[in-house]
C-alpha positions in Angstrom: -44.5 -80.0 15.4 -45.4 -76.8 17.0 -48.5 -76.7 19.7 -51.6 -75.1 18.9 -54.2 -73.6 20.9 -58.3 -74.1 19.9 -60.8 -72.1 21.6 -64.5 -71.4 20.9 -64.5 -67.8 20.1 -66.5 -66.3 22.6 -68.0 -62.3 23.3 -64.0 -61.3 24.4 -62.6 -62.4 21.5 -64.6 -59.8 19.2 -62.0 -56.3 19.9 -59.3 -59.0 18.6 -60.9 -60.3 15.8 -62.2 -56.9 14.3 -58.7 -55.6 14.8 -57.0 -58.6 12.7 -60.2 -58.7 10.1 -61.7 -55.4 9.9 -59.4 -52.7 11.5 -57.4 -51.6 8.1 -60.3 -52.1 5.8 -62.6 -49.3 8.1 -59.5 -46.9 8.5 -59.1 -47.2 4.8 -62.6 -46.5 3.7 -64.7 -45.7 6.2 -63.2 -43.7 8.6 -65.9 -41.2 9.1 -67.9 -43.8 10.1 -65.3 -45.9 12.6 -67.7 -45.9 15.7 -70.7 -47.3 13.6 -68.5 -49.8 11.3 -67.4 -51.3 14.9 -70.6 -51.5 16.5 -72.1 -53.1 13.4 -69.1 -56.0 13.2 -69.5 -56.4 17.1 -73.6 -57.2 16.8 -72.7 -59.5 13.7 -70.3 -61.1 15.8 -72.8 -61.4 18.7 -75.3 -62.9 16.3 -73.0 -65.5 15.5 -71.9 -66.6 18.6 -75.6 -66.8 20.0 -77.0 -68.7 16.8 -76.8 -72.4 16.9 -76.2 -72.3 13.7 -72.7 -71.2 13.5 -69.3 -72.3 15.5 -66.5 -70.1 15.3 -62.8 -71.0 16.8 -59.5 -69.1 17.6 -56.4 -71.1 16.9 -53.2 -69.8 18.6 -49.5 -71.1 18.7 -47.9 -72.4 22.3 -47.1 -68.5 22.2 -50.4 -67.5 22.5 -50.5 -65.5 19.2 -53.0 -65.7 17.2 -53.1 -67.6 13.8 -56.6 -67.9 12.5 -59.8 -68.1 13.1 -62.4 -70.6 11.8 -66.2 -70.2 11.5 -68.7 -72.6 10.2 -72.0 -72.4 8.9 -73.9 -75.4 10.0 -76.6 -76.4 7.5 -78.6 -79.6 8.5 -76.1 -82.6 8.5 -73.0 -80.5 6.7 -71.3 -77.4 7.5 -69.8 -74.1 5.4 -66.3 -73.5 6.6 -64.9 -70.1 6.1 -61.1 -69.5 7.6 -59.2 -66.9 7.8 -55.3 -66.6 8.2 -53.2 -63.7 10.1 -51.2 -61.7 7.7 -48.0 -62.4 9.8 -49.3 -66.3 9.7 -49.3 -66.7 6.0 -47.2 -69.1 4.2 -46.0 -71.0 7.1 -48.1 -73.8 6.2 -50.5 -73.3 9.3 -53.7 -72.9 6.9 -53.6 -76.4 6.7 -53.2 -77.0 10.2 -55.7 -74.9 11.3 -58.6 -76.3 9.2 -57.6 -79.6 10.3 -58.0 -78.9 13.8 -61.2 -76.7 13.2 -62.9 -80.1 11.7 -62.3 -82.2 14.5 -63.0 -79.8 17.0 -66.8 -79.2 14.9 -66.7 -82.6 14.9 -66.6 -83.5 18.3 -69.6 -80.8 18.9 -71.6 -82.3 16.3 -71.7 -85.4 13.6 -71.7 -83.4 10.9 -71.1 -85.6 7.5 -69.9 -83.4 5.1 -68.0 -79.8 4.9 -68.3 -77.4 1.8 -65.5 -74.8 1.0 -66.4 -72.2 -1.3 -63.3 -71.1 -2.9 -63.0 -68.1 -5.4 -62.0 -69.4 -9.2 -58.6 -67.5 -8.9 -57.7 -68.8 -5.3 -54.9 -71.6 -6.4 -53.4 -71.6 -2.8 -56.9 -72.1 -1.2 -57.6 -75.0 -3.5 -54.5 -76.7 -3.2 -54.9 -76.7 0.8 -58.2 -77.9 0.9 -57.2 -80.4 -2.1 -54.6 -81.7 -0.1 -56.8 -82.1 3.1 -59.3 -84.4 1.3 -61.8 -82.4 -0.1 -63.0 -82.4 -3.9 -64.5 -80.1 -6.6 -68.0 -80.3 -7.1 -69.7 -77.5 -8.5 -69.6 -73.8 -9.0 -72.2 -72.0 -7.1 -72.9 -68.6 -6.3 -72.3 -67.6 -2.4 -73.0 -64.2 -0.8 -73.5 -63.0 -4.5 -70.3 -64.1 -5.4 -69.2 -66.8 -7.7 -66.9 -69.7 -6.8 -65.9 -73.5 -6.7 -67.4 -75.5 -4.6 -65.3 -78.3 -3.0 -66.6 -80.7 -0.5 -65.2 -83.2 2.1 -67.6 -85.8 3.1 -66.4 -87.2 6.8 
């Protein structure tokens, strides 16, 4: 099995990050407004790393590149996890991987007792992962205005 790197995304981490998340999207449509777009994603960012309600983590291969990153909303005793895969990472079966690790490291930060994944309805790939690590349908809820399934793993 290949080695993987987790790390607590800190302030250095952001330029990376935008570039892999948010780069195409502002060149796309928002161009005019590249300066602004980037120092609005670098306060969010800032935000998140500074609230104690939020963990975020980098995962990286023994080759230092970078696979995913994995934030979590902490809410009382549980925690929303929201993940997102490189484009050159996909279908290499290191989603999987890199939610598992991002659990444990949470929970050796904090007890938490249950994680929520909030999965859109047409997202068969994200449900089977989570599925397969444990976690199960419970509801759908709206989230950030959007409408999805709810699946939760109680630890």
């Amino acid at each position: 099995m290949e080695a993987f790197i987790i790390r607590e995304m800190t302030t250095e981490g952001i330029p990376e990050i935008y570039r892999k998340l948010h780069l195409k999207y502002v060149e796309k449509y928002c161009k005019d407004e590249a300066v602004q777009r980037w120092n609005e994603y670098e306060t969010w960012y800032k935000f998140i790393l500074n609230s104690p309600y939020f963990k975020m983590y980098i995962i990286r291969n023994k080759n230092d590149e970078f696979i995913s990153i994995i934030k979590f909303e902490i809410i009382g005793s549980g925690a929303i996890i929201n993940i997102y895969i490189d484009q050159n990472m996909r279908n290499k079966g290191l989603a999987s991987i890199s939610i598992k690790k991002g659990i444990e490291r949470l929970f050796e930060e904090r007890k938490i007792k249950w994680i929520d994944a909030y999965i859109l309805k047409e997202n068969d790939i994200s449900k089977h992962i989570f599925e397969k690590l444990g976690f199960e349908y419970k509801k759908n809820a709206n989230y950030n205005g959007v409408r999805h399934k709810v699946y939760r793993r109680v630890l």
